[in-house]
N, C-alpha and C positions, 0 to 999 in steps of 0.2 A: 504493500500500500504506500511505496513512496512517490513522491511528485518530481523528485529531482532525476535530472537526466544528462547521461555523457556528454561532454561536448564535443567538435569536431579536432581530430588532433593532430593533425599534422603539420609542420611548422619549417619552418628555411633547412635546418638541417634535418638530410634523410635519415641517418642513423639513430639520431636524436628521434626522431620521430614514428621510427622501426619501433625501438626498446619502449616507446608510449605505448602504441597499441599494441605490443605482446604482455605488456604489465597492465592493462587496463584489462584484456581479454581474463588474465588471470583474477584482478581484482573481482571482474565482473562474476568469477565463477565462487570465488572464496565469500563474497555480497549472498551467491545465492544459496548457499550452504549454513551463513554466518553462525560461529561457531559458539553457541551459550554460554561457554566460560570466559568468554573473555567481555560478556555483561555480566553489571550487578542483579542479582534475583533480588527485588524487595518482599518478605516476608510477610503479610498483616494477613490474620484471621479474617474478618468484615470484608476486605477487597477480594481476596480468593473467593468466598463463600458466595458474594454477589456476581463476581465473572462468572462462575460455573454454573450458577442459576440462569445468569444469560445466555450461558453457552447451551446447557441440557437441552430446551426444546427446539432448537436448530439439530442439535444429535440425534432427538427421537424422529425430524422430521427428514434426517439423511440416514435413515436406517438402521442407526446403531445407536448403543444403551447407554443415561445421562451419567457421565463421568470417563467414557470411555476415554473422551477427545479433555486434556487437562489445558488451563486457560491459566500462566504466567505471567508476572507484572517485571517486567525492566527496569532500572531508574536511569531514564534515559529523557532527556529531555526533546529529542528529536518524533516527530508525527508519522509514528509507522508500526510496523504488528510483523511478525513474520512467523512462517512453519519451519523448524528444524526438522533432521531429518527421520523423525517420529511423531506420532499421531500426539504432538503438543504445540499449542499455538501460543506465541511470546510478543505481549502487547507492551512498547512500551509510556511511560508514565508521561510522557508529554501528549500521546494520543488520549489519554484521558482529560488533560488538564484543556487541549483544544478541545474536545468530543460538547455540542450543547444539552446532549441530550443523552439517557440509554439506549434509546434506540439506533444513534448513529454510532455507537458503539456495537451493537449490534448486530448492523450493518456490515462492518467490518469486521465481525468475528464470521458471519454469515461468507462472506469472501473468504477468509483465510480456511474457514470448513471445507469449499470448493479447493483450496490447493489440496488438504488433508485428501479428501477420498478421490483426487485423482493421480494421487501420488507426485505431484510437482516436484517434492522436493528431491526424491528420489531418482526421477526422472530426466530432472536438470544434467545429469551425466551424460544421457544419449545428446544434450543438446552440444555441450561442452566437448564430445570425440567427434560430433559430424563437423563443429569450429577445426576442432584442432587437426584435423583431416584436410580440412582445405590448408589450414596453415602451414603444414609439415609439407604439403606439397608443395607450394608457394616458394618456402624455403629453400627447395631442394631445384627447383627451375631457376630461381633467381643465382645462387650457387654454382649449378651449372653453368649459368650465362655469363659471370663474371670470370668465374674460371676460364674460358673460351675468349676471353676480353672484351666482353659487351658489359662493363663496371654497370653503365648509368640505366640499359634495360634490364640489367639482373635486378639492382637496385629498386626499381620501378614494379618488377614481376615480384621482389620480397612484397615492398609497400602495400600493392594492389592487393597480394591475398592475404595480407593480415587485415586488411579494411575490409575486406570481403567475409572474411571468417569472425570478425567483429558484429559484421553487421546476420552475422548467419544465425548466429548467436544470440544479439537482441531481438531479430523477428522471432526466435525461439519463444522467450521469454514473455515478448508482449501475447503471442497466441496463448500462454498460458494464464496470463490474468485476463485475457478476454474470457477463458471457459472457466476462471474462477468465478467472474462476474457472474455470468448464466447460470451457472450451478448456485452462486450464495441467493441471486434474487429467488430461484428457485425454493430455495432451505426455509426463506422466509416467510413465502406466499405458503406453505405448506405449514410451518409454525403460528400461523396466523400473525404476525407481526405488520407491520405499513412498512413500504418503501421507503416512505418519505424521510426515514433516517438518513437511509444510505444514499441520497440523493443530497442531502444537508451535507453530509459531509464532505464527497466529491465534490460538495460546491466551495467547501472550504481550503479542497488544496486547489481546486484553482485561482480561488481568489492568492494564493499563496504564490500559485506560479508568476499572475498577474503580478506580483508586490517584487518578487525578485526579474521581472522581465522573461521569462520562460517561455520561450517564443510557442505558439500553439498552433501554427502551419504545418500543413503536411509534407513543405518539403524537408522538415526538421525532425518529421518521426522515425524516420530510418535510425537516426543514433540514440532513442530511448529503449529503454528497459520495460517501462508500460505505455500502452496507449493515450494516444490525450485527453486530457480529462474532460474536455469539451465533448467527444466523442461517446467517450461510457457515460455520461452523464442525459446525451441525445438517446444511448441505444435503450439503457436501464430505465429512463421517463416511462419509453412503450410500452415496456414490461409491467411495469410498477401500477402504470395508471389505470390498466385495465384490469388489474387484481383485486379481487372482492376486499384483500387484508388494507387494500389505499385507505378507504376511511376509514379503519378501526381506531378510536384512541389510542394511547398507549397506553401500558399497566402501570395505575400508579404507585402502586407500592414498591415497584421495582426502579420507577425516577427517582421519587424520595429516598432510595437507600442510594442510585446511583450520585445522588446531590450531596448526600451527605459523605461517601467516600471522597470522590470528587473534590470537597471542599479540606479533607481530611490529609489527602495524597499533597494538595499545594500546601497546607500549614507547616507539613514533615519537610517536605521539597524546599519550597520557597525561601527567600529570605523573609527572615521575620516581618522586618519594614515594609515589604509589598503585602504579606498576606493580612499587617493590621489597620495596611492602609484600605485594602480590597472589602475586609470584613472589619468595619467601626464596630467602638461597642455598643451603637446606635441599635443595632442590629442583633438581634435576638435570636434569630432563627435556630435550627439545629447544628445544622451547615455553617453557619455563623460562628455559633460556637465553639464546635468540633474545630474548627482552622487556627483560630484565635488560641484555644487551648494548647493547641501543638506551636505555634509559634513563642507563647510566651515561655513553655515547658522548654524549648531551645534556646531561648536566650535568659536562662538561669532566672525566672520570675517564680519559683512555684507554687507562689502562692496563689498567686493571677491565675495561672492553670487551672489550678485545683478550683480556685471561685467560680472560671467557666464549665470545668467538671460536674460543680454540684448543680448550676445551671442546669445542666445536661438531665440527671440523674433526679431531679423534681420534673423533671417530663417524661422522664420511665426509670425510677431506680431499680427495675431487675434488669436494663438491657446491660448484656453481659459487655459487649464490647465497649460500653461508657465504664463500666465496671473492671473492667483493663485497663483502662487507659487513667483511670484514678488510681491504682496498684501499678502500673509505671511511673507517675509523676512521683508519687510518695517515694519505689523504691531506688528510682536512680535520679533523686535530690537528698538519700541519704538516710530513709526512713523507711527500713524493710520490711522492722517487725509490723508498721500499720498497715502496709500493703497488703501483708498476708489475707486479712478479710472480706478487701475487697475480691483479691486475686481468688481465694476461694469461690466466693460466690460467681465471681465470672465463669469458672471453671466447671461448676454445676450446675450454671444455665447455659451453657454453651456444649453440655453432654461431655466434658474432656477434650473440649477441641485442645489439640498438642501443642500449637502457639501458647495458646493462654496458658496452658500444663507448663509450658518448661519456666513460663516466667514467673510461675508460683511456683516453682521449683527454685530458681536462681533465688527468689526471693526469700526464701525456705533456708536454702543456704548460706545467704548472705548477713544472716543473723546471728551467724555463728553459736548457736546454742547447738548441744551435741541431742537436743529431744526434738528436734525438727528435721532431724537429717533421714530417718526412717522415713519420714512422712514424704521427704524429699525425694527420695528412690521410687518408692510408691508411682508420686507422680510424672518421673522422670521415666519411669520403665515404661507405663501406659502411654506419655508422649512420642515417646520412640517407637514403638509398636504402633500405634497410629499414622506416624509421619518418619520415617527411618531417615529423611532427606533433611534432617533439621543437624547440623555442622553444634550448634552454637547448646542444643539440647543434649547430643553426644559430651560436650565438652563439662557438662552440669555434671552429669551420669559420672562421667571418671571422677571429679572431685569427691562425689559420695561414695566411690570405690575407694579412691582412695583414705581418706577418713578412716573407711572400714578397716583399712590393711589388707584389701583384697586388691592388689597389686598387678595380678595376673587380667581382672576386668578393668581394670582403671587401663590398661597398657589397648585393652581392645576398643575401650571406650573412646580413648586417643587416636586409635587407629580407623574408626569408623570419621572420627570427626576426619582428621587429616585426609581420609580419600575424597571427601566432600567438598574439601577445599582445592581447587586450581593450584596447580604447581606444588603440592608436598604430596607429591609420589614418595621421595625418601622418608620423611619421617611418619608417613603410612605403613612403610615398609617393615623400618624400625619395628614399630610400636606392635605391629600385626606378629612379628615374629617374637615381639620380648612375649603378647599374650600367649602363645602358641607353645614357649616354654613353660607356662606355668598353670595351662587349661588342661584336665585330663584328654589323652588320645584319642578322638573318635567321639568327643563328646560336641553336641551343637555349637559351643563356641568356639570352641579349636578349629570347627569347620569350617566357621564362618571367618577365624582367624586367618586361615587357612587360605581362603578364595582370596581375601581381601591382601596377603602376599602377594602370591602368583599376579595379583592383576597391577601391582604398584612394583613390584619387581619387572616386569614388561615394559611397565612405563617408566623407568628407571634407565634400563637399557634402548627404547627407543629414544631418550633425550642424551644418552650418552654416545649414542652413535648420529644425532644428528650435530653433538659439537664436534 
């Protein structure tokens, strides 16, 4: 779903202009693969729980069952979403803080469900050998002709078929978001959802292209990656307008929660000074609140936080996630043991969700009294069990191994965290193998000690043979 587009690159020098478009062809292919660890995942209970509710009945209405397809947040200030190379779709946070609506949100997961079941991302490879096919050929004529002493048409025969295998490559790509297009208006009109999301929001990256000059003639599509926006915007109208789902309202329960992450995501994001200019304390709202409270919580107020916390919690004090977000302020301005009751109660209206688990677990710990640390494990075993993908929940878990003097799981505890995290293959490695000495043989953590070697060991020696 991005709006920006290649530009054309050739320049006075040939060689100089060779080495563009064989590093662009590449960029182009590593853009459409891009690789999830080298973004931040942001974490929050509320924003997950709402994307997946957006996402499920677009899943039931492409065939498959609500959670199959998982809906990721980036903190990425840029306006775009993309599919890695599994059935997960990675939105990230500036498409939320542009999106006016859920349903243009929607819209745009409804697209990226179109790449999911037609395999795009998987796919991109056949697009990427029939490129590198013309260009290996290209190479090898131009080579020859030089060789032979024809320098400036060998020259000429390289340029040509790297611009050729360039542009083979982007017609690839845009035929693919054109059938993403078809397929999401599809997903929608079947979910019962209105177009007129996903229509809002194409209208927003062209007003974007308009703002940077992004020229929108077709003698200029040849060097983009998608179609012009003017384009899928004329073809989706067709679509959209004749679908029974055009006037349906939207669900308001699911705007109101989208307003209130939304206003929730820039508090966290933002600088303080724009989000308290954006939300006075004129302004009451929930949304209001929620942004205000994370702004002041980051610029060391926490008191002000907490006044708009309780705000919040006199217009529903069981909502669990107001109820988090009071047991953060408290416990990371230094007051853990009062956290603990909020963080409880969150944690019991929210059924265990493993977010809220580990941070009444951290806040459990962070008390340092040695009759919370049970309670601690407790809830740090069930977070992990629920969500095994939590780096920061592994790391809770080994301190209460450790405590324990259970040494041998505090080292697997580390070791789970460390594979989680980018770049400590080594001391995943470490840590999997000090467990491995001290878990009995054949028993399930040894096992899992076990796998989680072998795979950081691998990645070990592929980075030692790529220096």
């Amino acid at each position: 779903m991005s709006f920006s587009a290649p530009q054309h690159l050739l320049r006075a020098d040939p060689w100089r202009a060779l080495v563009r478009l064989l590093v662009t062809a590449i960029l182009l292919v590593a853009v459409a693969v891009r690789p999830v660890a080298a973004q931040s995942i942001l974490r929050d209970a509320e924003t997950e729980a709402l994307l997946q509710d957006m996402m499920d009945p677009l899943l039931v209405a492409a065939g498959l069952q609500p959670g199959q397809v998982r809906v990721h947040l980036l903190g990425e200030r840029s306006i775009n979403a993309f599919v890695a190379g599994s059935q997960d779709i990675y939105v990230f946070s500036g498409l939320i803080e542009a999106a006016g609506s859920a349903e243009e949100v929607q819209g745009v997961l409804a697209h990226e469900l179109g790449h999911v079941m037609g395999g795009h991302a998987i796919r991109v490879n056949d697009g990427a050998k029939a490129a590198t096919n013309i260009s290996l050929l290209s190479l090898l004529l131009g080579a020859a002709a030089i060789a032979a002493g024809a320098g400036e048409a060998g020259m000429a025969a390289m340029m040509a078929g790297q611009q050729a295998a360039l542009g083979k490559f982007l017609a690839f790509t845009r035929v693919q978001e054109s059938t993403a297009d078809a397929a999401g208006a599809q997903y929608l009109s079947k979910a019962g959802i209105s177009g007129r999301g996903s229509l809002a929001f194409f209208k927003r990256l062209q007003n974007i292209e308009f703002r940077y000059a992004v020229k929108q003639d077709d003698d200029q599509a040849y060097g983009r990656t998608h179609p012009l926006s003017g384009d899928r915007i004329q073809a989706l109208r067709e679509v959209y307008m004749i679908d029974p789902a055009w006037e349906k309202p939207a669900d308001p329960a699911i705007e109101a929660r989208f307003q209130r992450v939304k206003a929730k995501l820039e508090g966290y994001i933002a600088e303080p000074e724009r989000t308290l200019r954006k939300f006075p304390e004129s302004n009451t709202s929930v949304p209001a609140r929620y942004a205000r409270a994370y702004a002041w919580h980051k610029s060391a107020y926490p008191q002000k936080a907490l006044t708009e916390v309780e705000g919040l919690l006199k217009a529903d004090p069981n909502d669990p996630y107001f109820l988090e977000l009071e047991g953060q302020v408290l416990l990371e301005s230094g007051r853990p043991k009062d956290a603990i009751p909020p963080l409880r109660k969150a944690v019991a209206g929210s059924r265990s969700q493993p977010l809220i688990s580990a941070t009444l677990g951290h806040a459990l710990i962070a008390t340092e009294e040695p009759g919370n640390f049970a309670e601690a494990e407790e809830v740090l075993k069930t977070a992990v069990a629920l969500d095994n993908q939590n780096p920061f929940a592994w790391y809770q878990l080994g301190i209460v191994y450790a405590n324990k003097g259970d040494q041998a799981r505090a080292a697997l505890a580390s070791a789970e965290r460390y594979s989680l995290e980018g770049g400590q293959a080594m001391l995943a490695l470490r840590n999997a193998d000090l467990a491995m000495q001290g878990l009995p043989e054949g028993s399930p953590d040894w096992i899992r000690a076990q796998d989680i070697s072998l795979v950081a060991r691998a990645e070990v020696e592929r980075e030692r043979k790529r220096r």
